[in-house]
N, C-alpha and C positions, 0 to 999 in steps of 0.2 A: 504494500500500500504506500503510494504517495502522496502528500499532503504539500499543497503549496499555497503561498494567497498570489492571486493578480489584479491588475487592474482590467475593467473589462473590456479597454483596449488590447492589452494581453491575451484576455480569452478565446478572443474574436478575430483576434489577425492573422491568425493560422489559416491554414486551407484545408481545413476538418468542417466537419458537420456532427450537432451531437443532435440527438435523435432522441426521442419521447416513447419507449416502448410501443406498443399499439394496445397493449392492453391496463395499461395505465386509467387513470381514471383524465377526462380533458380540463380546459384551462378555466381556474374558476376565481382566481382576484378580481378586484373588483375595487371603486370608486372610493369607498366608505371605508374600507380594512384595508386595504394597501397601498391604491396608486396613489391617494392623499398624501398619505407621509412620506412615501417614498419620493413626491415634487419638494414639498419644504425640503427636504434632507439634498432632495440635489439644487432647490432654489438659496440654500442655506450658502453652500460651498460656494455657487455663482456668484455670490455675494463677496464672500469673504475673499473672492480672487480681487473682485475690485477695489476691494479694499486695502490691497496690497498684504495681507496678513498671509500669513504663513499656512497652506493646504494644510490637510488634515485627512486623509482618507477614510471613509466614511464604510465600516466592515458591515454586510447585507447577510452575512452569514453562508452555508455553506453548500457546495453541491456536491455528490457523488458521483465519479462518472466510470462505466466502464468497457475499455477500449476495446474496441473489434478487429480483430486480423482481417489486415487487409490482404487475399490472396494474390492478387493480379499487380501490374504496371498500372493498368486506369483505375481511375477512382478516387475519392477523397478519401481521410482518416475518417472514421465512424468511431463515436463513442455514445454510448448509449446513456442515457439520464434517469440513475436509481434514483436518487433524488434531488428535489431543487429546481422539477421542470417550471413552476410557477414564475421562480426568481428568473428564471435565464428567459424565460416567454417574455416576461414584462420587459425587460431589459429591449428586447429584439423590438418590441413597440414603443420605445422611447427612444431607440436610433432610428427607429422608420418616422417619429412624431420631430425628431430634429432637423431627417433631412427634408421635411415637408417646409420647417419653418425655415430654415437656411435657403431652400427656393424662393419663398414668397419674400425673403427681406435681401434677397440677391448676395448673398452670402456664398458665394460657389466655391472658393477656393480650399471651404474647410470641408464640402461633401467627397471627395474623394477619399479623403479617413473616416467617414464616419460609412461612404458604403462598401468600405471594405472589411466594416466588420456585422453584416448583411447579407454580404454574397459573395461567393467564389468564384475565382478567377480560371482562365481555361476550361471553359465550360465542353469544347471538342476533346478532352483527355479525362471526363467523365464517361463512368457506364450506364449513368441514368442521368440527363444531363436535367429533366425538371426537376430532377426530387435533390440533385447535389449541388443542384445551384443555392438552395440555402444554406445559410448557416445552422440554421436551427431547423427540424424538420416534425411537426407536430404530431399527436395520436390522431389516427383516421379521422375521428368526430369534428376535429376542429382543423382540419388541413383545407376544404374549399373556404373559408372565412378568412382562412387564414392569408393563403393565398391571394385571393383577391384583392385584400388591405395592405398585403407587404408590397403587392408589385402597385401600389397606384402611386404618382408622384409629384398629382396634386388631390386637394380638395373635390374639385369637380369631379375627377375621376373616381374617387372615393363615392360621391354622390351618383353618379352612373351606375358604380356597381351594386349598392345595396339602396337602391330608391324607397324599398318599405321605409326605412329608416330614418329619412327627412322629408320633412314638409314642403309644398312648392314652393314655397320662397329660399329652401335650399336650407333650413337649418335642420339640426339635429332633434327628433321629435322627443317629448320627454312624459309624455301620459299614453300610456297604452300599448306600449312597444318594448319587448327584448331585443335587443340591439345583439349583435354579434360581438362575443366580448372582442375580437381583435380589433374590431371597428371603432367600439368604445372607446377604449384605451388608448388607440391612436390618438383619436381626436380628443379627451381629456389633457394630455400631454403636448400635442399642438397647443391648444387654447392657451393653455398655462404657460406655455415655452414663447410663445406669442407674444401672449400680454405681458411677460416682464421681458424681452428682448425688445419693446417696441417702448418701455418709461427710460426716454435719455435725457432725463433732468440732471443727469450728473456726468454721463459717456457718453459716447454715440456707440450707433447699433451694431456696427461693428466690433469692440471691444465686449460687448457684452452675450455678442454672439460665439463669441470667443470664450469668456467665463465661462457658459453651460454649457458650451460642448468640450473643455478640458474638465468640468466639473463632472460629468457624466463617464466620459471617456476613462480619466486618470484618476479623480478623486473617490471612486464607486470603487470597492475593494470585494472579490470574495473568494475561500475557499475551497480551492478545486482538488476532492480526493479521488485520488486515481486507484481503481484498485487491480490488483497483481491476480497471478492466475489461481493462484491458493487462496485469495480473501471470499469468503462467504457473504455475496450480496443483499441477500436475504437478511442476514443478521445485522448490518450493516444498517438497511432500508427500516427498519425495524427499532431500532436504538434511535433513528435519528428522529423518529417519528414516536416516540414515546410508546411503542409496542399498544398504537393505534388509539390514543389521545386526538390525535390530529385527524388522523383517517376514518372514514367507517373500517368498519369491521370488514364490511367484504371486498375493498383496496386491497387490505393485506393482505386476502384469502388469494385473490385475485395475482397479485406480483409473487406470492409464493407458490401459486402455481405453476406460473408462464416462466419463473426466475429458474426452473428444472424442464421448460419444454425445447431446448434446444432450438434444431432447423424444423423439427415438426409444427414451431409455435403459429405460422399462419393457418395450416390445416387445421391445427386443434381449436384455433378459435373459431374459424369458420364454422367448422364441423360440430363440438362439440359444447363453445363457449358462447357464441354471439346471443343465443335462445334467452341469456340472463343479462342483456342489454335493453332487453324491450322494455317497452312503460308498464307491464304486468308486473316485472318484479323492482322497479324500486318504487312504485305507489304505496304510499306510507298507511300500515294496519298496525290498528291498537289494541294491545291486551291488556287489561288494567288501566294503570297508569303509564303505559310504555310505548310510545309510537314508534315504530322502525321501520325502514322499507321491509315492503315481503322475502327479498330476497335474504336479508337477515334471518327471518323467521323460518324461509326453507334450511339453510345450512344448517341452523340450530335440530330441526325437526330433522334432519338426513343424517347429521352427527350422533341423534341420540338413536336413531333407529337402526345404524351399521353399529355402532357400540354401545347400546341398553345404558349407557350412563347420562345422568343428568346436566343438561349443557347451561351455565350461567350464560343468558343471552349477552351480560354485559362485559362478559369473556369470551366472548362467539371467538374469536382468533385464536388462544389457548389452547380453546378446545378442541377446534377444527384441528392443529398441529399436532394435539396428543393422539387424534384421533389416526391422523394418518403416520405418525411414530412410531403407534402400536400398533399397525396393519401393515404384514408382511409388502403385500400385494397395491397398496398405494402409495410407493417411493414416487414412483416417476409422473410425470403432471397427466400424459395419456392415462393411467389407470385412474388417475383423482378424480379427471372429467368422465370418466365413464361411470365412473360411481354417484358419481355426483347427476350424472344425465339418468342413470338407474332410476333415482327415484324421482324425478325433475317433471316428467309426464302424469305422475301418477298425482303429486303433491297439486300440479296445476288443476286436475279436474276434482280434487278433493275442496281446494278453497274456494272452485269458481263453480263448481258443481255443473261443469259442461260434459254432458254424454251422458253415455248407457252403460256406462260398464260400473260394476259395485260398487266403487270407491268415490265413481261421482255420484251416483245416486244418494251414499251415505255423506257426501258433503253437504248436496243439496237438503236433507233430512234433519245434517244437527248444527247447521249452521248458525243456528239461533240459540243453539243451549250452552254458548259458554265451555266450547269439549276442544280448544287444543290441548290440554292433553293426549286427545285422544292418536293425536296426528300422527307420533312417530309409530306406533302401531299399525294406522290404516296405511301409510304405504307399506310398511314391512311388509304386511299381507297382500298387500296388492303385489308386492314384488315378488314375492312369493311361488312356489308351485299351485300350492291351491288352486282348484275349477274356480268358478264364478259364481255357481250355486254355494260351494262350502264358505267362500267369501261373503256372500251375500247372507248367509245364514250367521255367523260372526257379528259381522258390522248392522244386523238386526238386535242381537244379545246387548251391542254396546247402546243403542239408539234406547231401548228400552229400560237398562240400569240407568240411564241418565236421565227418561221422561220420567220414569217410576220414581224417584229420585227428588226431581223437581217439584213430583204434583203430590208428594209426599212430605218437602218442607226440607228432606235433610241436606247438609251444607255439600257446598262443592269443593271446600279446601283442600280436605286428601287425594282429589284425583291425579293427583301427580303423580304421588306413591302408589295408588291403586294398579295407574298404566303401566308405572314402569316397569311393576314388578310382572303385572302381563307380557311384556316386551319380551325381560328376562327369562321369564318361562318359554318365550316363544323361540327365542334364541339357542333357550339347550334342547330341543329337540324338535322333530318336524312342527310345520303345527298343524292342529288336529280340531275340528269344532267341538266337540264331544267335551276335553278337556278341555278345552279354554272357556266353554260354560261352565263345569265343575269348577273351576280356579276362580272365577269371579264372584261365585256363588258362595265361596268360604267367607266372604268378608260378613263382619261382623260388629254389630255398635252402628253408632250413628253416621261415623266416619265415613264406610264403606260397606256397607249392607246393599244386596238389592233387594228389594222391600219384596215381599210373596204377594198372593191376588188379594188377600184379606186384608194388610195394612193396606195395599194400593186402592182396595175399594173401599175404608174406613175412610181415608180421606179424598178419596173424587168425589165422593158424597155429604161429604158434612164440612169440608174446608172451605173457606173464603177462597177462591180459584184468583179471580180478577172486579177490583182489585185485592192483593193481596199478595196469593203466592206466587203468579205465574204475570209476567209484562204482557205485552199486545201482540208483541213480535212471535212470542215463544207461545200464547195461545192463538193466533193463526195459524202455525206451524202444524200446530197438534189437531187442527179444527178441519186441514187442508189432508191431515190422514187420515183422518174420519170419515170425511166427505169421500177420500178414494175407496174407503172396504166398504163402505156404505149404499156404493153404488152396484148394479149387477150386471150381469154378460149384457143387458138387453137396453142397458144404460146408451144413450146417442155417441156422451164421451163419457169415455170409462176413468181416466184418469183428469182428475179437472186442473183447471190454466190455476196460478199463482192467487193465492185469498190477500198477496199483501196490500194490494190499493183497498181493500173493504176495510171496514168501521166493524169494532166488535159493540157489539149491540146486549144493554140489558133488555130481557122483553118486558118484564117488572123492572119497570126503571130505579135510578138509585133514587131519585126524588119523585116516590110513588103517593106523594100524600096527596094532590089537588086533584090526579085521578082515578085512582086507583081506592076506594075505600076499604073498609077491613069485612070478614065472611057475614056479621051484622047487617053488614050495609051504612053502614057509618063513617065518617069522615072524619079522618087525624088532623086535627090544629098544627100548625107550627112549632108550639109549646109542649104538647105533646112527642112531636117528633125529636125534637131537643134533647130532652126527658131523657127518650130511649135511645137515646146514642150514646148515654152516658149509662145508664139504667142495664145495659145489654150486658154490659159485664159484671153485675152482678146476680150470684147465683138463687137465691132465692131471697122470697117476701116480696117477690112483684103480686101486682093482682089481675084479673084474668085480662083486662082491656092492654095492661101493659104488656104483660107476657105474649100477648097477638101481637103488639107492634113489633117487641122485642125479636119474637119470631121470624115476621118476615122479613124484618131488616138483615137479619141475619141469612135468609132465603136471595137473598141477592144478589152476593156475589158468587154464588155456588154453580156448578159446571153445567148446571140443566135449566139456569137461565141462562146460558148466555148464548150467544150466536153472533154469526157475520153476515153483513148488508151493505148494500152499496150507502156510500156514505148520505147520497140523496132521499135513503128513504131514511135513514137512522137518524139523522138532521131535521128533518122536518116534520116526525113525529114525536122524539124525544121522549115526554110523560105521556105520550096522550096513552087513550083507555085501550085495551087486550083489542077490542071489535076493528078498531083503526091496524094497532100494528096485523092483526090474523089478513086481515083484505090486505094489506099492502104485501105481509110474504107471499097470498098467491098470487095477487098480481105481475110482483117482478122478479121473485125468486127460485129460479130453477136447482138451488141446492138441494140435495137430500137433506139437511141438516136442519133445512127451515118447510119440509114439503110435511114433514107431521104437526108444524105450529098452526097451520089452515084450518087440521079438524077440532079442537078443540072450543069451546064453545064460553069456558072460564079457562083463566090464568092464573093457579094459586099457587100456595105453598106444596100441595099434595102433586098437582101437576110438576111441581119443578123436581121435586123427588121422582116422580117417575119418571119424567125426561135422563135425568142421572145416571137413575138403575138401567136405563134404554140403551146409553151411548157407554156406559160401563162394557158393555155386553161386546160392542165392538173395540172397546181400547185395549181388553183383554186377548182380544185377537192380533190387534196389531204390535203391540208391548208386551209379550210372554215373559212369564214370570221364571223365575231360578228355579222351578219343580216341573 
């Protein structure tokens, strides 16, 4: 390893190219965190030349670079950029922003140093002669932007090339528009280099043009480590980035992958890397309190499912490297990315719940209940030998300990432990459905029990459902696999379209007092209703008018009043009386769910129990219990 500092006239004057991996992550400084201070710090120096004071080089800190055999006569030095590509990018945009302004103030005599630390010379004794004509050569993401702003060498031509970008009066637009960071930068650093090259209250424009281009050139200092054929990049890239402080998590997955894929590294990314570039996986999902792109959430989910252990999301890097440590068969980056693609298809139709094969179908099922847990699991099994029958018989046991679960009240804390220790089991030997129902079914206590048909049906019928135990999202969920067993071979559609745009609907509304009287025939006060909201939890010494209200208030939020409707009819009848809502289910509603509310004639308490005991019948069908 060599370590030296230069000025970034030094850096630049050679006739090399350093090069930004392609799998790097692209250029992301910006206005506000860096090219700000980095103008004062070179407007600082400009200053202090005119002032005759003694320079001071000004240290940017550090890059890593490392050099490429060059095999042939043609060609430039290549050195590749582990790290630092951010510092040396901006740099290449503050000699392209100088020699803009040294045109426009006719400054000629000093662009012939500043573009020759820009571009290489002998462009006929190149073997690529667009790509080694730069100095610096960017990751694919950011090379057409790039491009087109380094070669323009004025303003108008600037404006030609990226017209979204300014207004017709030709300024730079500043509401509504991402700018192309190279384009940005540019012209930030123009503007700035501009307007104090252009205040000669004290110079003229030529000595001062003079200041910021020795200020930039000679007084900008940084760190150039060169490393030897023995120095470990990886470890290197890692230390200087605070072992991904600075990074995401999947940068460092990412360079220590490609950092061991040799000459294979275009093919493997095409082939096997690019699929984790699309906007599916870094669109940011939340678990708890924890936002992260998905693609976080895959690795963590793919690390615990090839090794049964528990991955701290906020050690995703760690883990991912213990993980492939301790696998014989994931040294090299080809096997990482096959592993990594292994479970890559399976994970995508589990969270997006697209297709027909078991793993999407159980995504789309328990999307709503709060079950990554359950994830590293469902791909194992998908990855699996397993048929798709024995799959689908599995990822039904889990869908069911989880509603049974939910509409039973017990917590969802353990499920982490619960999985894993499924994972594990599933790992030391084939897996089997038979056993992996026995295994689930040992859990015991509140923690981890799956509740049998007797607690399950103790509380579908006597629990507060909604509100209380169960949200809107996760009783549509449950109301939309009702509606599918519910229906028969003879059914128009057998399996029905998405219940999420409907309105869950009480049919005894929660504010049943101005229509709804009590079995009397009697109308609850205000006062009365009061009473019993307070009254209701007390166990006895009511008396009998109380104990009726007390009753059906309590009859309200229970699983056999409730139902789904289009929001237009659930809106516009709200309280009104049983006779309004029963016409408006048969008029608009083609559910099973709401095609029995038609015949009844009253809507009481004794009705809402038997709706209950009605759709019991099918929840038990579709949520089998541990026996």
């Amino acid at each position: 390893m060599d370590s030296r500092t230069f000025s970034i006239q030094q850096i630049f004057q050679d006739r090399r190219q350093y090069r930004v991996p392609f799998y790097q992550r692209p250029y992301v400084w910006n206005r506000e965190d860096q090219w700000g201070r980095l103008w004062e710090d070179i407007r600082d120096r400009a200053e202090a030349r005119l002032q005759g004071g003694k320079a001071i080089p000004h240290f940017m800190g550090a890059v890593v670079l490392e050099p490429q055999k060059k095999l042939g006569l043609l060609g430039v030095e290549r050195h590749h950029i582990i790290d630092g590509q951010q510092r040396l990018t901006t740099l290449q945009y503050v000699l392209t922003a100088l020699c803009l302004v040294l045109r426009e103030i006719e400054q000629f005599a000093l662009l012939p140093l500043v573009e020759g630390c820009l571009v290489n010379a002998n462009p006929e004794t190149m073997e690529d002669r667009e790509v080694e004509y730069f100095k610096l050569w960017p990751t694919f993401r950011d090379r057409k932007q790039f491009v087109g702003a380094m070669t323009a060498t004025t303003l108008d031509q600037l404006r030609e090339r990226f017209p979204d970008s300014f207004t017709k009066g030709g300024w730079l637009k500043k509401i509504g528009v991402d700018h192309p960071p190279a384009l940005e930068a540019i012209l930030f650093f123009r503007d700035a280099m501009l307007e104090w090259s252009k205040d000669v209250t004290e110079v003229d424009i030529a000595t001062r043009a003079m200041a910021v281009a020795s200020a930039i050139l000679t007084d900008l200092s940084i760190v150039c480590i060169s490393l030897g054929d023995d120095d470990d990049a990886q470890v290197i890239f890692e230390t200087l980035n605070g072992h991904g402080a600075q990074l995401h998590a999947t940068d460092l997955i990412r360079n220590f992958i490609f950092m061991r894929a040799g000459s294979d590294a275009d093919e493997l990314y095409t082939n096997l890397w690019s699929q984790f570039e699309t906007p599916l996986w870094s669109e940011m999902q939340s678990r708890g309190r924890l936002n992260r792109p998905r693609l976080e959430w895959f690795f963590q989910t793919a690390v615990q499912a090839e090794t049964g252990d528990d991955i701290d999301i906020g050690r995703l890097y760690a883990g991912y490297r213990r993980c492939v440590d301790s696998q014989a068969g994931l040294y090299k980056a080809g096997q990482q990315l096959a592993f990594l693609n292994q479970y890559a298809e399976h994970y995508k139709a589990l969270v997006t719940g697209t297709g027909s094969s078991p793993i999407a179908v159980f995504g789309r099922r328990i999307s709503v209940w709060d079950a990554s847990p359950t994830h590293p699991i469902a791909i194992k099994l998908a990855a699996s030998s397993l048929g798709d029958s024995e799959q689908t018989k599995i990822f039904d046991y889990v869908e069911s300990y989880l509603v049974r679960r939910a509409v039973c009240g017990l917590t969802r804390k353990n499920y982490n432990k619960v999985f894993a220790q499924q994972l594990k089991k599933l790992m030391s030997s084939e897996p089997d459905v038979e056993s992996f129902k026995a295994f689930l079914a040992e859990g015991s206590g509140d923690g981890s029990r799956w509740p049998s048909d007797e607690e399950f049906q103790q509380h579908w019928l006597d629990d507060a459902i909604f509100p209380g135990r169960l949200d809107a999202a996760k009783l549509r969920a449950m109301f939309h696999r009702l509606e599918t067993v519910m229906r028969s071979e003879k059914t128009e559609e057998s399996v029905p379209l998405s219940l999420d745009s409907l309105d869950v609907d009480h049919i005894l509304p929660q504010s049943w007092y101005s229509y709804w009287p009590l079995a009397d025939g009697s109308k609850v006060s205000t006062e009365e209703a009061n009473s019993a909201a307070v009254m209701r939890f007390v166990a006895t010494g009511l008396d009998a008018r109380m104990e009726s209200i007390v009753n059906r208030d309590k009859h309200v939020p229970r699983i056999g009043n409730l139902t789904v409707v289009h929001y237009g009819v659930n809106r516009s009848l709200l309280n009104h009386a049983f006779e309004e809502k029963r016409q408006a289910f048969f008029d608009h509603s083609h559910l099973q769910l709401n095609r029995a509310l038609a015949k009844p004639l009253v809507w009481d308490e004794a009705s809402i129990h038997e709706r209950s005991k009605t759709l019991f019948e099918f929840a038990v069908k579709v949520w089998r219990g541990p026996v």
